[in-house]
C-alpha positions as CSV (number, residue, x, y, z in Angstrom):
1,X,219.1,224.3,86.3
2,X,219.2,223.1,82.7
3,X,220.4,220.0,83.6
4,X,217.6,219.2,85.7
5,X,214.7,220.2,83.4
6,X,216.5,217.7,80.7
7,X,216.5,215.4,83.6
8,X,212.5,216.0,84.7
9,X,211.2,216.0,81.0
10,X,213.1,212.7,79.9
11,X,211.4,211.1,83.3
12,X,207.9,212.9,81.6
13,X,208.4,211.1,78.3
14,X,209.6,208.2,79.8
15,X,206.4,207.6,81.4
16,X,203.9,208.9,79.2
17,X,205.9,206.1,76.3
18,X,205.4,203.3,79.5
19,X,201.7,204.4,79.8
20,X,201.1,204.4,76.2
21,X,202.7,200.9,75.8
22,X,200.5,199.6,78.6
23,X,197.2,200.8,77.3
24,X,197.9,199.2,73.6
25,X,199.1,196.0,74.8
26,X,195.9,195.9,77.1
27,X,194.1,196.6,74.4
28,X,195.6,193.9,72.7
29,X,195.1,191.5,75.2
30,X,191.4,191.8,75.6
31,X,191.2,191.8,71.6
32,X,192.6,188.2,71.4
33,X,190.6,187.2,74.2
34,X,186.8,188.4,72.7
35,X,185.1,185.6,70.7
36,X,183.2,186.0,67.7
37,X,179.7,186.4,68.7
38,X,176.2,186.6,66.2
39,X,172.6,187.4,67.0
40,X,169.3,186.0,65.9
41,X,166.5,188.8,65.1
42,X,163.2,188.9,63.5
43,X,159.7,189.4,63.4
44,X,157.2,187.7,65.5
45,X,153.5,187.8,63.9
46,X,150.2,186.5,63.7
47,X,150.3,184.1,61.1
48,X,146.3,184.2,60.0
49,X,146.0,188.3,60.4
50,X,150.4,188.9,59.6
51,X,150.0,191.5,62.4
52,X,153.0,191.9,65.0
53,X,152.8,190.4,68.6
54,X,153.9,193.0,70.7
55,X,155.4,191.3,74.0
56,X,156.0,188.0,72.1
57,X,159.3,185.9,73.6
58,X,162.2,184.5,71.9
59,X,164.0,182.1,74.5
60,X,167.1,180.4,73.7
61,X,169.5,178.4,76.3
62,X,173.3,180.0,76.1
63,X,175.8,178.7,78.5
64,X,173.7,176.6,81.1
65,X,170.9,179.3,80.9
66,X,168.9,181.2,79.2
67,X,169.1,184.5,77.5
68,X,165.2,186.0,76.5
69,X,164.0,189.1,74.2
70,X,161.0,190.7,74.2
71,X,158.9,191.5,71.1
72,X,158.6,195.6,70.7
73,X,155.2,197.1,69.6
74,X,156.3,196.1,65.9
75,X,156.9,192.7,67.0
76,X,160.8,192.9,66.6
77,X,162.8,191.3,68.8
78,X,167.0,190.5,69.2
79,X,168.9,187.6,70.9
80,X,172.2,188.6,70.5
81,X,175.8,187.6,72.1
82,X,175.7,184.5,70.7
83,X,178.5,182.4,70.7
84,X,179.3,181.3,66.8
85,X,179.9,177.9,65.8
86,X,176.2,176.6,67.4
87,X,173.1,175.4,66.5
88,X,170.3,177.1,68.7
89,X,167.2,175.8,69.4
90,X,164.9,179.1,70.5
91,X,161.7,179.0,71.7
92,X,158.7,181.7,71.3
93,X,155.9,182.3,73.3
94,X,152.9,184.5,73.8
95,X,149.9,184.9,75.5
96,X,147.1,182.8,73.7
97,X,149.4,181.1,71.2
98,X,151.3,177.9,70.9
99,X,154.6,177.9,71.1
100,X,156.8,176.9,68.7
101,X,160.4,176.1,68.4
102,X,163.2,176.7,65.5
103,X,166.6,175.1,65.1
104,X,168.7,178.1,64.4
105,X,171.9,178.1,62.8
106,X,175.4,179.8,63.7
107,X,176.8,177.3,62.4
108,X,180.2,178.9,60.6
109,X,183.1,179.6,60.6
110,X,184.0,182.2,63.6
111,X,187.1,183.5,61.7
112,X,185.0,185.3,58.6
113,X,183.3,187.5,61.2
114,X,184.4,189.9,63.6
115,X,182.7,190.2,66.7
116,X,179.1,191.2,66.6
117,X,178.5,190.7,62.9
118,X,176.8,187.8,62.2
119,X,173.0,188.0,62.1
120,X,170.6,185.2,60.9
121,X,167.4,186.8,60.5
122,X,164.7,184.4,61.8
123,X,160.7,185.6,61.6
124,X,158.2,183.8,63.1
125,X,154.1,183.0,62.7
126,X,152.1,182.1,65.6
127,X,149.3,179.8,65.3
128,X,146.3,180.9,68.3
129,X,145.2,178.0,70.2
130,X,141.7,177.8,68.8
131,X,141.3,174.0,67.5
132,X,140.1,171.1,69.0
133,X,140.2,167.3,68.3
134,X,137.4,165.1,69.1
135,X,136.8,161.3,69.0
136,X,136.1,158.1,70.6
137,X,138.4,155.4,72.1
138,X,136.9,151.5,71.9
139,X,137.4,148.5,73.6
140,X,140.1,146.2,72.0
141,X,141.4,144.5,75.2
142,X,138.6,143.1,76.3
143,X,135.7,142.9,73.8
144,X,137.2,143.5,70.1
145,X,137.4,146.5,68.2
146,X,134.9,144.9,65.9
147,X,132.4,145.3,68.5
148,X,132.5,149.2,68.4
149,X,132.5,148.9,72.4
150,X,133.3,152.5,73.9
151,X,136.2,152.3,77.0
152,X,136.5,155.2,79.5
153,X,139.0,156.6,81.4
154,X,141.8,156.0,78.5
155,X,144.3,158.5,78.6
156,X,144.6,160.6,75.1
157,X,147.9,162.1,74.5
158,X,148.9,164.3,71.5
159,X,152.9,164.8,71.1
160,X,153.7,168.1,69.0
161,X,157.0,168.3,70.1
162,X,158.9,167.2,66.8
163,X,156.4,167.7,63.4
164,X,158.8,169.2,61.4
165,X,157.6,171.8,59.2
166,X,154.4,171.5,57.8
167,X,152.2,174.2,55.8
168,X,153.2,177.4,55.5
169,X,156.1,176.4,58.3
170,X,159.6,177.1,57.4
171,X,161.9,173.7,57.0
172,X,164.0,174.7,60.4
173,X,160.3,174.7,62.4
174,X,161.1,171.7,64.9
175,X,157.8,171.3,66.3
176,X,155.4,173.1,69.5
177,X,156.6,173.0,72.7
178,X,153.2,171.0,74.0
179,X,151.9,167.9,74.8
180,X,148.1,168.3,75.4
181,X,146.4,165.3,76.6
182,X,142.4,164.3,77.8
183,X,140.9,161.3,79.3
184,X,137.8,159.4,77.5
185,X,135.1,159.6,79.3
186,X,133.8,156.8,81.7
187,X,130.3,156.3,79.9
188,X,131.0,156.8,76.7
189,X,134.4,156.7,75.8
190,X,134.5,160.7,74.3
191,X,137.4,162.8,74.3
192,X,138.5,166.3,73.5
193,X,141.6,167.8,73.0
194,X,141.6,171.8,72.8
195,X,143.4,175.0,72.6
196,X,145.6,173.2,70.1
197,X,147.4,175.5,67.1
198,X,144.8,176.4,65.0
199,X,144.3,178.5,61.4
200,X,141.8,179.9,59.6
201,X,143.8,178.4,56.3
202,X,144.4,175.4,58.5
203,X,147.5,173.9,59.6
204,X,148.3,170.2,58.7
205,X,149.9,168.4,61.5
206,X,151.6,165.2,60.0
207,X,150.3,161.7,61.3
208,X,150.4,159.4,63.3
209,X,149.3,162.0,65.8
210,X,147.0,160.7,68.3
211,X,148.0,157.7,70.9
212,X,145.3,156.3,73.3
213,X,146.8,154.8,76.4
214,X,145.0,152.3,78.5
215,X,145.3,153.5,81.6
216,X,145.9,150.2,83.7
217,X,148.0,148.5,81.6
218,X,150.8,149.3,78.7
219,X,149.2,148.7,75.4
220,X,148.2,151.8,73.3
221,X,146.4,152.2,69.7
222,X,148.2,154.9,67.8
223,X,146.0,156.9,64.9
224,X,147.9,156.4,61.6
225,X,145.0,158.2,59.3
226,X,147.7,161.0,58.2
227,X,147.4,164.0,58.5
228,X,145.2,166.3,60.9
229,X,144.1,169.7,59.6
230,X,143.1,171.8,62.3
231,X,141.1,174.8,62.1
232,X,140.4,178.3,64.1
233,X,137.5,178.0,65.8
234,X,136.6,174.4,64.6
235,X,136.9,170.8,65.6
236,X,138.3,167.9,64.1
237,X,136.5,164.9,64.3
238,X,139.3,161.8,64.5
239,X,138.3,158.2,63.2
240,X,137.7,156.4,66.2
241,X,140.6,154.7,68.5
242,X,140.6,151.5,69.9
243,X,143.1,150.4,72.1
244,X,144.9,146.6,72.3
């Protein structure tokens, strides 16, 4: 009878060492084969009134697609899980507002951080879209510039993609994700562009800016005045275009 309880409790330990062994090396296993992640978190504001957007977006494309957060009432908001050793470029949105883009970096070196600890803190100002732009396109094709002779139906495009930072933007601030355009019109050659990123400080957008496209053909005029300062609520009157 002894014999057989030595027998049962050496087959006990046996298994509960076999179980142990397999749970550590498991353990082990899924250790090695975790990769250093980060996370990108902030603040998304109002940048006339520095009030929190509450619903705000922060997109950013991870793996073929993309992962979003949404802003809480204090306008915080988390994109985390993200693979180290990267250079995101996020995207934020919200109703009303233009929407920029930042290059953010996770650019390091995986190896100094264990998994979930590397956090670049990223906050964000949104400009409303209360500005306009006004002016009017002339004839260079066909009359002379010199002639002051107004052209209709030219298409207006302004590119916002890729400003860089500019005003109170930070130096990672690639540009808004926007490309508003308008058409002159056919009598007098009068455009408007609107719901453009506005402040009541004014934002300076860095010429050349505007580009006037003749419709039926390939030659443009492109503004190289400098500058555009563009105001909430108020319209910025462009020296005039003429296209050749």
């Amino acid at each position: 009878m002894r014999g057989k309880l030595f027998y049962l409790s050496s087959a006990v330990l046996l298994l509960t060492v076999l179980a142990m062994g397999c749970g550590q090396q498991a353990a082990k296993v899924a250790q090695n084969n975790s990769s250093p992640v980060g996370s990108i978190s902030g603040q998304i504001y109002d940048q006339d009134y520095n009030t929190p957007i509450a619903g705000a977006r922060a997109y950013v494309l991870v793996n073929g697609g993309y992962q979003i957060a949404t802003a809480n009432a204090q306008g915080a908001y988390t994109l985390g899980n993200l693979p180290l050793g990267a250079a995101y470029m996020v995207t934020y949105t919200a109703n009303n507002y233009a929407t920029p883009i930042y290059n953010v970096n996770l650019n390091v070196n995986a190896s100094q951080f264990p998994q979930g600890n590397a956090v670049i803190q990223q906050n964000v100002g949104m400009f409303q879209l209360a500005a306009s732009i006004s002016g009017t396109v002339y004839d260079g094709i066909n009359v002379g510039c010199g002639t002051n002779t107004p052209i209709g139906k030219v298409q207006i495009v302004l590119d916002l993609r890729n400003i860089g930072p500019t005003g109170p933007l930070p130096a990672n601030f690639v540009g808004f994700d926007m490309i508003p355009t308008a058409t002159t019109a056919a009598s007098n050659g009068t455009y408007i562009l609107s719901n453009l990123p506005g402040s009541i400080f004014g934002l300076n957008i860095p010429g050349p800016g505007v580009y006037a496209y003749y419709i039926s053909s390939s030659t443009y005029y492109t503004d190289n005045s400098g500058s555009l300062n563009l105001y909430s609520g108020a319209t910025t009157i462009m020296p005039s275009l003429c296209v050749r």
